[in-house]
Residue frames as qw, qx, qy, qz and C-alpha x, y, z in Angstrom:
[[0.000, 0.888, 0.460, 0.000, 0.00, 0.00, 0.00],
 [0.335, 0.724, 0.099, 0.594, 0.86, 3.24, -0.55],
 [0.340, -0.165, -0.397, 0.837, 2.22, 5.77, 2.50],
 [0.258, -0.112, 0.075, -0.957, -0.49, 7.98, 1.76],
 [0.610, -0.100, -0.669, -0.414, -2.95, 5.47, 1.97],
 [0.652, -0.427, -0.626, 0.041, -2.50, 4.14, 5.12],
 [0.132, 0.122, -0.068, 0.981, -1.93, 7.31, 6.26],
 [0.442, -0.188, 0.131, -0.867, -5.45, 7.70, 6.11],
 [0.738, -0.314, -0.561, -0.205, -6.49, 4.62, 7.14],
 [0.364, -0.213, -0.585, 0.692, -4.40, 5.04, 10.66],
 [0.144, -0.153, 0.006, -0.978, -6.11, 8.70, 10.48],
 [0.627, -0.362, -0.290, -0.627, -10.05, 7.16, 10.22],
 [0.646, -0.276, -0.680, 0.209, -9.04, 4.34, 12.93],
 [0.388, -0.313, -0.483, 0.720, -7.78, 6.88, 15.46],
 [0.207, -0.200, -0.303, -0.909, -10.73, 9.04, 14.63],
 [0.650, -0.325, -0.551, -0.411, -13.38, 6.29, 15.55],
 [0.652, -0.070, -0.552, 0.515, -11.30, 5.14, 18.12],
 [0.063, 0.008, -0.322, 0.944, -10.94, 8.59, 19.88],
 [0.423, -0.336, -0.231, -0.809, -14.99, 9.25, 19.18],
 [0.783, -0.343, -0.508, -0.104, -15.82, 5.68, 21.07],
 [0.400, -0.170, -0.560, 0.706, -13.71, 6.33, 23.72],
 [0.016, -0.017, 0.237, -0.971, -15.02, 9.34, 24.45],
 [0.448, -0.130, -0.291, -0.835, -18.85, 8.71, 23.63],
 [0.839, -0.218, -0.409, -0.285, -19.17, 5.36, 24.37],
 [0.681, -0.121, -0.581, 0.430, -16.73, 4.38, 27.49],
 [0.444, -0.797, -0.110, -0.395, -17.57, 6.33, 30.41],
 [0.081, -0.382, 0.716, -0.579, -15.33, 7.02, 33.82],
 [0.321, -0.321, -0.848, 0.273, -16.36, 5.28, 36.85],
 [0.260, 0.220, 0.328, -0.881, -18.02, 8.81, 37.93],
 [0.364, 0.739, 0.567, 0.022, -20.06, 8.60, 34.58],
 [0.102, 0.829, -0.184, -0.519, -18.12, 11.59, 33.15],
 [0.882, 0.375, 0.121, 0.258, -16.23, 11.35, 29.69],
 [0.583, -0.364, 0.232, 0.688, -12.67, 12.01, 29.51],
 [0.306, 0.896, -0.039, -0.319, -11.92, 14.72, 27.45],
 [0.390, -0.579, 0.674, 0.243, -8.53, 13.13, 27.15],
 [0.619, 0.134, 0.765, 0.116, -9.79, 10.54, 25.01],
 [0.509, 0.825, 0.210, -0.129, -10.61, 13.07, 22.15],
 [0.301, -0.701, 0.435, 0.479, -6.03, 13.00, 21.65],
 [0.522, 0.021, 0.806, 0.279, -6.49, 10.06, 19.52],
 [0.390, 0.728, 0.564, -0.014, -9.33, 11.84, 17.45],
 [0.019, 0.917, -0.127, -0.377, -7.18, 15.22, 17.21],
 [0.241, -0.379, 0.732, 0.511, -4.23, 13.29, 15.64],
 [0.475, 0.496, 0.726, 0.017, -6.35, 11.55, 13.45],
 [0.266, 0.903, 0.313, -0.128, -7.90, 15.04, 12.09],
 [0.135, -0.746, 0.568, 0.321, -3.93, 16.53, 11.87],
 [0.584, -0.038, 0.757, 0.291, -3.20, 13.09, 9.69],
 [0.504, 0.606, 0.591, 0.171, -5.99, 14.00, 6.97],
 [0.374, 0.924, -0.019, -0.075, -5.21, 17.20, 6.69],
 [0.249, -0.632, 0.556, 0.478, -1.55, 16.69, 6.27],
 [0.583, 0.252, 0.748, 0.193, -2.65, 13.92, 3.87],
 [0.240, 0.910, 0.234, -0.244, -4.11, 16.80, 1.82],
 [0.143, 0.933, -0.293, -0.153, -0.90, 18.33, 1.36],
 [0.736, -0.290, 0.514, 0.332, 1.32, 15.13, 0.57],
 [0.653, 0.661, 0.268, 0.255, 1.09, 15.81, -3.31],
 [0.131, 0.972, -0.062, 0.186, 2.58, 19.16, -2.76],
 [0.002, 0.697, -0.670, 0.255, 5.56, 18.41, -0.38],
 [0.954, -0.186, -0.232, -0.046, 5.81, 14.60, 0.18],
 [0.649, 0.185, -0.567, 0.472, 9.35, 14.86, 1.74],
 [0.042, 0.400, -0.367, 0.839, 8.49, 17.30, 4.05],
 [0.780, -0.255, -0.040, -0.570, 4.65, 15.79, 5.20],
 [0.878, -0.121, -0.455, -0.089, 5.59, 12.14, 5.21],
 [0.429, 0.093, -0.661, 0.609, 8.50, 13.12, 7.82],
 [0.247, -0.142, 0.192, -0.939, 6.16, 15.37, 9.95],
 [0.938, -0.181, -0.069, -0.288, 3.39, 12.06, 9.96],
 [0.658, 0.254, -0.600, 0.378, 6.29, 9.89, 10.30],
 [0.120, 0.294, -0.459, 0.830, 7.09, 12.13, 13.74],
 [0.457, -0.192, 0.390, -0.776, 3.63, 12.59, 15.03],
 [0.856, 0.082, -0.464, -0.212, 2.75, 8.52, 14.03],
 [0.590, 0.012, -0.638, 0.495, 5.80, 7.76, 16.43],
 [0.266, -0.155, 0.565, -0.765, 4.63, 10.25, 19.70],
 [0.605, -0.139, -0.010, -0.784, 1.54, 8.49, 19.39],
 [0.832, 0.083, -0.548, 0.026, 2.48, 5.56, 19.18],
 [0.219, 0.260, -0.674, 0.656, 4.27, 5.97, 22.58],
 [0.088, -0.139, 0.576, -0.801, 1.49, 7.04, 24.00],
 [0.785, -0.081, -0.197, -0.582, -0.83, 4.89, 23.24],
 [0.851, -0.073, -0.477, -0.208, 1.11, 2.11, 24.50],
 [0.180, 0.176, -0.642, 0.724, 1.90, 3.54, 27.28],
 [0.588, -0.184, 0.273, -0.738, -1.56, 3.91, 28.35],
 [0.825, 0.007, -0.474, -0.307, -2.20, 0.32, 27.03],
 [0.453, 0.326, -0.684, 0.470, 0.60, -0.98, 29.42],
 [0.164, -0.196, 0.469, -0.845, -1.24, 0.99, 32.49],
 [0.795, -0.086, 0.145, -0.583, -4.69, -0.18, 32.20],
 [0.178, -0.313, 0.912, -0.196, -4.93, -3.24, 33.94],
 [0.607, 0.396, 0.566, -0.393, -8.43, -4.62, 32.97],
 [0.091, 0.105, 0.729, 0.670, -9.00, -5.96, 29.29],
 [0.306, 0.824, 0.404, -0.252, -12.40, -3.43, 28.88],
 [0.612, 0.706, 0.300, 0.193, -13.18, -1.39, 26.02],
 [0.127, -0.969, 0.208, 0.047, -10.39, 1.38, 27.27],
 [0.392, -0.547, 0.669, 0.315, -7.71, -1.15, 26.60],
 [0.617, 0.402, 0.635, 0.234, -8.88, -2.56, 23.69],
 [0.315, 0.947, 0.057, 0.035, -9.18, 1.01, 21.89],
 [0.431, -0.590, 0.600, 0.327, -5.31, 1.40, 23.31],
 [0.751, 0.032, 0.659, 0.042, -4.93, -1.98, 21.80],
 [0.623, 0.712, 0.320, 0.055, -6.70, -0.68, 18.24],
 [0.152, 0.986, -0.052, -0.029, -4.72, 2.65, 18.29],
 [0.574, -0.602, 0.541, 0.123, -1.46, 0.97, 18.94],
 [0.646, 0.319, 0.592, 0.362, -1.78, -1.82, 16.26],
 [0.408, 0.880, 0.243, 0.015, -3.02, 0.99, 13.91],
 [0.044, 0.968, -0.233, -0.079, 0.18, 3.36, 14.32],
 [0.596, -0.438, 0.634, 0.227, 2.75, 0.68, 14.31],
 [0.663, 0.458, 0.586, 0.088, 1.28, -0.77, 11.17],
 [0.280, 0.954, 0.107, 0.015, 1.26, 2.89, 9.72],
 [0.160, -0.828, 0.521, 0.132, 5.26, 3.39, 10.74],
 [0.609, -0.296, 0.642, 0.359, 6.39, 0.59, 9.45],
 [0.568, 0.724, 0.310, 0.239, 4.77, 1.12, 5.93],
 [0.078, 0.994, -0.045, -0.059, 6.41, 4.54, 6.45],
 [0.425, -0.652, 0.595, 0.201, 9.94, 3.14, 7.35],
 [0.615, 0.191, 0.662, 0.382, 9.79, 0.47, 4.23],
 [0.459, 0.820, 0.304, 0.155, 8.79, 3.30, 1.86],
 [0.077, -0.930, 0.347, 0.090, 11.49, 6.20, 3.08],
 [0.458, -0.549, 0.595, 0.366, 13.88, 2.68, 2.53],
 [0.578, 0.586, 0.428, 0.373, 12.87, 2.09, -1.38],
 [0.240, 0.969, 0.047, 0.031, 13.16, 5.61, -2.14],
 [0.277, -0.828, 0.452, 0.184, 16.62, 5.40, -0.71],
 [0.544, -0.247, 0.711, 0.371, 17.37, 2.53, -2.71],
 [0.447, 0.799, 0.389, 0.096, 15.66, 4.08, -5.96],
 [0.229, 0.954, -0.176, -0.085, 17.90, 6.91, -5.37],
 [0.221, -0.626, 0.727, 0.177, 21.04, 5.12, -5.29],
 [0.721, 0.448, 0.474, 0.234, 19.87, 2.70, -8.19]]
């Protein structure tokens, strides 16, 4: 697949992802985390870089590349913390798989190009 491609597929997961957390998984008070809407912000920052990959692809794909890997931290750092397997570690779980998936496409494409340019 393409780097822009699953680009926005990581983008629509951690979109849904961030919406369920936040709509559908409730605190123990019965509040919703606001916190849970991080996953939904990156997301929204993904498509619109996506937008602009045509125009500067060296400069976007490092700049999703960058903000693919903080998220990735910190999604599986929160996975790590929650101890129960409920829907709050599963979504972790989703958002984790999702960005890993998405960096490694990203890391096998940035190494073709390098061996395209030195073909």
């Amino acid at each position: 697949m393409k780097p822009v491609t699953v680009n926005a597929l990581n983008a629509v997961v951690l979109i849904i992802a961030g919406l369920y957390g936040y709509i559908g998984v409730a605190a123990a008070d019965g509040h919703h985390s606001p916190t849970a809407l991080i996953p939904t912000a990156f997301g929204i920052v993904l498509i619109i870089l996506g937008l602009f990959w045509s125009k500067a692809p060296k400069v976007v794909s490092h700049i999703v590349v960058v903000l693919t890997l903080v998220l990735l931290i910190m999604c599986a750092m929160r996975f790590v913390k929650v101890v129960d397997w409920d829907a709050k570690k599963y979504i972790f779980l989703v958002c984790t798989l999702s960005n890993a998936i998405a960096l490694s496409v990203f890391i096998k494409s940035f190494i073709d190009a390098r061996k395209n340019r030195a073909a």
